[in-house]
C-alpha positions as a LaTeX table, in Angstrom:
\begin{tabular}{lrrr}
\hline
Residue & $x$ (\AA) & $y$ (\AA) & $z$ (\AA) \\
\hline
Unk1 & $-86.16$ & 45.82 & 104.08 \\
Unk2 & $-84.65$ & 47.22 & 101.08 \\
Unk3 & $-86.81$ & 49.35 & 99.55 \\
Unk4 & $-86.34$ & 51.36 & 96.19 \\
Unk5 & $-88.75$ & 54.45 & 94.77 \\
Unk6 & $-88.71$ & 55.29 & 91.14 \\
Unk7 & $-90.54$ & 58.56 & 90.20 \\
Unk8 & $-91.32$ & 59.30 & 87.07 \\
Unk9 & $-92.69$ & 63.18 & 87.06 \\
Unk10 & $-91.24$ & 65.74 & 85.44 \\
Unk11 & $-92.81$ & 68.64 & 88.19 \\
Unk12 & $-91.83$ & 69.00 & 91.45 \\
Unk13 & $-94.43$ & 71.15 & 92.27 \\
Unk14 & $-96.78$ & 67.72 & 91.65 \\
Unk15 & $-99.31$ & 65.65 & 93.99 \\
Unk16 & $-97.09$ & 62.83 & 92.52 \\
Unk17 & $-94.11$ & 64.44 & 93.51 \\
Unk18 & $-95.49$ & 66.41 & 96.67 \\
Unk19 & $-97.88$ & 63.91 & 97.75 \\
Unk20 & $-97.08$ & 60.31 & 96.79 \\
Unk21 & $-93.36$ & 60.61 & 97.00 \\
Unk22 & $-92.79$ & 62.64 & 99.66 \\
Unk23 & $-95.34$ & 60.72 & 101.56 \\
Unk24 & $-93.85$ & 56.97 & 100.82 \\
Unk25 & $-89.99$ & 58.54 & 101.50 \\
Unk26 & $-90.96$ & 60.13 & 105.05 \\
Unk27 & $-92.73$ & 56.57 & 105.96 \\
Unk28 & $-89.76$ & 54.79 & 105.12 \\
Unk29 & $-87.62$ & 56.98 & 106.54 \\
Unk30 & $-89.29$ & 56.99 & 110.28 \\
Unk31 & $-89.29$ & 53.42 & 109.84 \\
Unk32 & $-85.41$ & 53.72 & 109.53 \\
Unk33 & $-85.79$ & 51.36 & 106.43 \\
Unk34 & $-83.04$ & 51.03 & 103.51 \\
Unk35 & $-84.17$ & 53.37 & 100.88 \\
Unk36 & $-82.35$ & 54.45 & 97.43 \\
Unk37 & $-84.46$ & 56.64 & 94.93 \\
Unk38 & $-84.25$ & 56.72 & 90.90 \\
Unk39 & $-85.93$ & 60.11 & 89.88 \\
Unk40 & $-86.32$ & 59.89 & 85.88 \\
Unk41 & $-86.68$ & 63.93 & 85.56 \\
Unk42 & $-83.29$ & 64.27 & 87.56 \\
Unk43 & $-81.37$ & 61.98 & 86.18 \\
Unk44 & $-79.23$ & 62.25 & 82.99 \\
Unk45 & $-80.71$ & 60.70 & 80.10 \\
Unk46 & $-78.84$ & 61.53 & 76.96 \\
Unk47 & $-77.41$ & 58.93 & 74.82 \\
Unk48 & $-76.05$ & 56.55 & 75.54 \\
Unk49 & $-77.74$ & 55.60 & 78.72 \\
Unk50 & $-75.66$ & 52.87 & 79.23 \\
Unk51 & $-73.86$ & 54.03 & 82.90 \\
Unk52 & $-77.98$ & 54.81 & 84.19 \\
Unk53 & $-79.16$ & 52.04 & 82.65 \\
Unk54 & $-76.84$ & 49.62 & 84.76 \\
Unk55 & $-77.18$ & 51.94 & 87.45 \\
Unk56 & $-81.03$ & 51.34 & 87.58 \\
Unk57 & $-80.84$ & 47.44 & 86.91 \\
Unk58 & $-78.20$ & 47.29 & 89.71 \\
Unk59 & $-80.34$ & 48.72 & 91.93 \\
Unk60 & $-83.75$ & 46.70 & 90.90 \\
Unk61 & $-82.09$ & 43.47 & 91.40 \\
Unk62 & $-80.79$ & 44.84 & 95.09 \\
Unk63 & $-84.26$ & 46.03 & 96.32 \\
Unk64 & $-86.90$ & 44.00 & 98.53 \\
Unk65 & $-89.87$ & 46.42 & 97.43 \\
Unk66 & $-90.29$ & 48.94 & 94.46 \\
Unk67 & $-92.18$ & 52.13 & 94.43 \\
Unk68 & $-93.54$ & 53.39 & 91.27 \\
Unk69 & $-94.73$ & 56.37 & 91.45 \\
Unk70 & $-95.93$ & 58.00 & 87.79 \\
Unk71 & $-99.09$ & 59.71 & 85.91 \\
Unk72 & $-101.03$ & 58.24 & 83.84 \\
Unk73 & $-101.82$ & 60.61 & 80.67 \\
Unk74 & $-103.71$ & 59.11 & 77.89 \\
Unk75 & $-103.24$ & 55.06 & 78.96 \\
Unk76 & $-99.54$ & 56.30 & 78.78 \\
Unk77 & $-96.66$ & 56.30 & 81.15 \\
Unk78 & $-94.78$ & 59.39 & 81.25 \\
Unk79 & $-91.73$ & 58.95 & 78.54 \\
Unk80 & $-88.99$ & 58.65 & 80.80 \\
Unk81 & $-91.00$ & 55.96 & 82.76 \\
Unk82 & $-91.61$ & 54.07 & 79.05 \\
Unk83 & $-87.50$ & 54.24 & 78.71 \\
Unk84 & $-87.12$ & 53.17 & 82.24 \\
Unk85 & $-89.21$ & 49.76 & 81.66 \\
Unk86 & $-88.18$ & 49.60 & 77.86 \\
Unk87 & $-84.33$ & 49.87 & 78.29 \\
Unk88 & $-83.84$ & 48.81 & 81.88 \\
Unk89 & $-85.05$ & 45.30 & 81.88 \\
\hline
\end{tabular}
């Protein structure tokens, strides 16, 4: 299986980050499972976006599974989560 994690947190230090994420990758990873990872907060996002954009698109249409892994603050998404959705499909 091809399997693809987006996380959307800008902390590291994070049950998100430290919990979820780590948690799903180290699963996947035992399992010896195809695994590529889009991390909002590490990834360049100044204008344009155009290169990450296609970059994330590629690698939604090449996945089996998708991880989404993201707070929820005030019924929101975290912004670079809204941009991912908004912009990449």
């Amino acid at each position: 299986m091809k399997n693809l994690i987006v996380i959307g947190h800008p902390d590291k230090n994070s049950f998100c980050y430290n919990g979820i994420f780590k948690t799903i990758k180290n699963e996947l990873e035992v399992k010896n499972e195809h695994l590529e990872i889009i991390d909002l907060y590490r990834d360049s996002f100044t204008r344009p976006r155009d290169k990450v954009i296609k970059k994330y698109q590629e690698l939604v249409t090449w996945t089996d599974r998708i991880y989404i892994i993201s707070p929820v603050w005030w019924f929101r998404l975290t912004p670079r989560m809204e941009i991912f959705f908004d912009e990449g499909f």
